[in-house]
N, C-alpha and C positions, 0 to 999 in steps of 0.2 A: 508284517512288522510295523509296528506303529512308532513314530518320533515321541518322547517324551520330554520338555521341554520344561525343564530344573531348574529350578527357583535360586537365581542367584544373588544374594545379596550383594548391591553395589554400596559400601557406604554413601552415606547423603554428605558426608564433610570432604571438600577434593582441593586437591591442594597441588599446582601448577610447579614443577621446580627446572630450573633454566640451568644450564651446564650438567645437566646430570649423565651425559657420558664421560664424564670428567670422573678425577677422582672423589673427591666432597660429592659434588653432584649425584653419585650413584649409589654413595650412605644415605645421605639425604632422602631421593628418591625409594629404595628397600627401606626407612625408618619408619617412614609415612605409610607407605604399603603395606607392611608389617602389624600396624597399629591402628586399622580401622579407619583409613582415610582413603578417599579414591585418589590414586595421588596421576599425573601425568607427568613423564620429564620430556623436555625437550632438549635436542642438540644439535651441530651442525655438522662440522667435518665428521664427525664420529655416528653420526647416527644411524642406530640399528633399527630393526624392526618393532620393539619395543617402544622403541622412543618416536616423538615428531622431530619433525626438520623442520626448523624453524630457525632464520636470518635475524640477529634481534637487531640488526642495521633498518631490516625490514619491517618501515612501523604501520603498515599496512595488515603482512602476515601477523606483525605481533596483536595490534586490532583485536584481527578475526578469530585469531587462538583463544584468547582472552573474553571477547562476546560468546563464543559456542562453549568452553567449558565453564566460565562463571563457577572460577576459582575461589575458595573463603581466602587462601591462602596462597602466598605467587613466596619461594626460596629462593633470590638472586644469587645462584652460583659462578653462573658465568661471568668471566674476567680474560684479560690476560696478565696471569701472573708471575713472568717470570719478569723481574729485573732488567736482567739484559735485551731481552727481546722490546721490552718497553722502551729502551733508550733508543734501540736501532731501528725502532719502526714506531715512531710517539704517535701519529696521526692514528692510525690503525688502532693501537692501544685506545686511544682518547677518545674514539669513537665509541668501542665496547664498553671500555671502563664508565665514560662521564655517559658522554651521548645514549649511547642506550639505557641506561640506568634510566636516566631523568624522563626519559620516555616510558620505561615501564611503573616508573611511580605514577604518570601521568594516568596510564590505562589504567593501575590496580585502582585510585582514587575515584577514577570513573565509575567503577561499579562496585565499590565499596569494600573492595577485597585487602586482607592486610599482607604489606609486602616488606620479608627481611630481606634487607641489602648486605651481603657479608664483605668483609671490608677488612683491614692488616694493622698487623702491631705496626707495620712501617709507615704509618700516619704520625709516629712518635721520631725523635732525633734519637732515644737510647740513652742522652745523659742523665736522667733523674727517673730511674725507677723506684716501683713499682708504677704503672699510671693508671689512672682513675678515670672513666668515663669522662670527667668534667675535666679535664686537664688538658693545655692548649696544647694542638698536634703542631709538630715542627719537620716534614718529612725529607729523607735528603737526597733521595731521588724520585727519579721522574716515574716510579711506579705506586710508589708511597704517595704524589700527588697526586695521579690520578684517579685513586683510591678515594681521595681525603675530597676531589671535584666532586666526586661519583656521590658520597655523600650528603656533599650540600647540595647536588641537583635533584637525589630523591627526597632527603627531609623538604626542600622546593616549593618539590611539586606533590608533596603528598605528607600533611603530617601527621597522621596516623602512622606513618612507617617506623619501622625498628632497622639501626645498623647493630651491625653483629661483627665485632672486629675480633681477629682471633690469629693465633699468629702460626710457622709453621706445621704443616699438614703430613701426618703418612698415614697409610692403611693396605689396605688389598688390593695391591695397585697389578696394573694390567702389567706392564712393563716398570724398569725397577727405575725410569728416567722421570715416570711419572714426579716422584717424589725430592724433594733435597735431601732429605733422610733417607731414605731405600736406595736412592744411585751409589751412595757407597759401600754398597753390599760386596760388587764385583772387587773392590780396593780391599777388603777386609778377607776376603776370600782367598785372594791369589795373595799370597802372602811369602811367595817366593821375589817379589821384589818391593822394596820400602814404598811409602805412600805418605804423602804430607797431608797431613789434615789442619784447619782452622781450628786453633786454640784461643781465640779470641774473644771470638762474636758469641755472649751467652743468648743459646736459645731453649724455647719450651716446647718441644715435641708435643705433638697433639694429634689422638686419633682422631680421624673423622668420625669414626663410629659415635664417637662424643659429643661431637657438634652435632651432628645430625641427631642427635637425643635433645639438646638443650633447643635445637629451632623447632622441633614437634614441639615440647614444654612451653616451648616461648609462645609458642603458635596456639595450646590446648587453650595456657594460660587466657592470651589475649581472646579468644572465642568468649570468655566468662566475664571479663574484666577489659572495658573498652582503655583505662588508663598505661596497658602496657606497650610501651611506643620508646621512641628515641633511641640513645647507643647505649649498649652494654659490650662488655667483653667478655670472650672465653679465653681458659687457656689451659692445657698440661700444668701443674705446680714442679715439675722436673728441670731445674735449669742442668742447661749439660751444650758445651762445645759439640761442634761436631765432629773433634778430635774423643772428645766424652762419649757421642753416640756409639759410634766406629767401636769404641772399647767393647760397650754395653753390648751392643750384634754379637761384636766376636765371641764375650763371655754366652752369651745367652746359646750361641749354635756349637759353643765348647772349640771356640776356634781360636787361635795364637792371634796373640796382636802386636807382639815386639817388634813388626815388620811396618806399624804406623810411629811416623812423626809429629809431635805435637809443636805448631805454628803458634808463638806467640804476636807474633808482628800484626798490627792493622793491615790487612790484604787492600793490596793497589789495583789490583783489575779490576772491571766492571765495574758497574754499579755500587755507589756508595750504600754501604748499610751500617744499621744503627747497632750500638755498641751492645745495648743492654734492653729492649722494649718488653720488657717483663710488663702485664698488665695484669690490674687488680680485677678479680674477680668477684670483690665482696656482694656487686649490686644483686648479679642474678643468684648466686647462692642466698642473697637473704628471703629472695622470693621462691626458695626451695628448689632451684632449676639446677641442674649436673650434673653430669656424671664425669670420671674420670676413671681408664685403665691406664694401669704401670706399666711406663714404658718397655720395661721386658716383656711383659705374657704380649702386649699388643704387636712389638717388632718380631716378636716370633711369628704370633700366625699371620702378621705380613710378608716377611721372607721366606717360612721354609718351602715354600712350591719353585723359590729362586734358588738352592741349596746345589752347589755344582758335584759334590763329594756326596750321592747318596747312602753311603753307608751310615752320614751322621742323620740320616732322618730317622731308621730307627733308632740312634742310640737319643735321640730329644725326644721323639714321641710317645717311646712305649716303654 
């Protein structure tokens, strides 16, 4: 029996992505792979056998990742984004967020690799939307600034880079905690007792799938055209409460929502957040870059594998 040893094509374009055990990180990572790029993702706490382990505190390992795969392309996914975890642990945050950032602009510059820094509609205050790339960021907590550090320390140290601000995320999420949008699945579901939902704060659902389409476009783009650099934004065009989403779930899996309360009040816990950070997407749609799925077909094939009532999966699917 003899070995025969199969010619496999690796594409020649490879493109480095950071937090890809995350949720973004792991569309990102399948969009690039999917599409003719050798992509790698790296992560830490989470990482699988697929992925590298990589500390991006550690600017040593980051170096050496960086020299041996000589990436076109580096996706800065990794963050810590939740709000409140940022107020109760700011050091730790400001290190991922600012400090590492500003370090991996340092390295992509180094070998001339193009690196998007993604980055939040919470760079904005929320009183004057829609916002425009060129519009001054007013952020009103401490996770929105270190967002808003992150990217003065990559444009820095690198100005070839792209931010990529974009605002809440769900998809295909491992757990339904992953998401601000998917954790109220279990609240819409068990509907045998009432559940207050946030009527307030308008937000724009965004899948990942999406974004991870526009940072490959961003990315093809900028391989053809050295001029594509700086911030843009993405976003869902669906403003909706997440007393609105909750509804939209329930209708979408045929499930009662009479059992949610809609919150008009400014919420006092946690972390301050912006009223309204709708951003304008006109830049990157004029250079033909987006996509966008309706928040229903997308909330569906992210929850129904969450669906506690299997009876309703077949009456949604078939």
């Amino acid at each position: 029996c003899e070995l025969v040893e199969e010619d496999v094509d690796i594409p020649s374009r490879r493109a480095l992505i950071t937090g890809a055990t995350g949720l973004l990180g792991r569309a990102v990572f399948k969009e690039f792979n999917q599409n003719n790029w050798n992509a790698v993702g790296c992560g830490y706490r989470r990482a699988q056998p697929k992925f590298e382990q990589i500390n991006l505190l550690d600017s040593v390992a980051v170096h050496e990742i960086i020299r041996d795969f000589q990436p076109h392309v580096i996706v800065h996914c990794a963050a810590e984004r939740r709000p409140d975890v940022v107020e109760s642990q700011p050091d730790a945050a400001s290190q991922l967020n600012v400090a590492a950032s500003g370090n991996l602009a340092k390295e992509a510059a180094g070998i001339g690799a193009f690196l998007i820094y993604i980055s939040t509609d919470y760079v904005f205050d929320g009183t004057n939307p829609p916002y425009k790339e060129t519009d001054i960021p007013n952020p009103l907590n401490l996770y929105g600034k270190t967002k808003l550090e992150g990217e003065k320390a990559v444009l820095e140290n690198n100005d070839g880079a792209a931010v990529l601000r974009i605002p809440v995320l769900y998809g295909e999420v491992e757990r339904l905690e992953e998401s601000a949008v998917t954790v109220m699945f279990d609240k819409v579901q068990f509907s045998n007792k009432s559940a207050n939902m946030d009527h307030w704060q308008q937000r724009f659902p965004t899948n990942v799938k999406d974004v991870a389409t526009v940072c490959r476009q961003l990315a093809e783009k900028r391989m053809l055209d050295p001029s594509i650099k700086g911030t843009f934004h993405w976003s869902g065009n669906e403003q909706m409460t997440k007393y609105e989403m909750a509804c939209a779930i329930a209708d979408a899996f045929n499930l009662p929502s009479s059992h949610l309360r809609p919150i008009t009040d400014c919420p006092v816990m946690g972390a301050l957040r912006p009223r309204n950070a709708q951003l304008d997407c006109s830049k990157l749609e004029m250079l033909g870059i987006g996509q966008r799925t309706p928040f229903r077909a997308g909330i569906k094939e992210s929850l129904w594998p969450f669906l506690v009532d299997k009876r309703w999966r077949q009456t949604v699917f078939h």
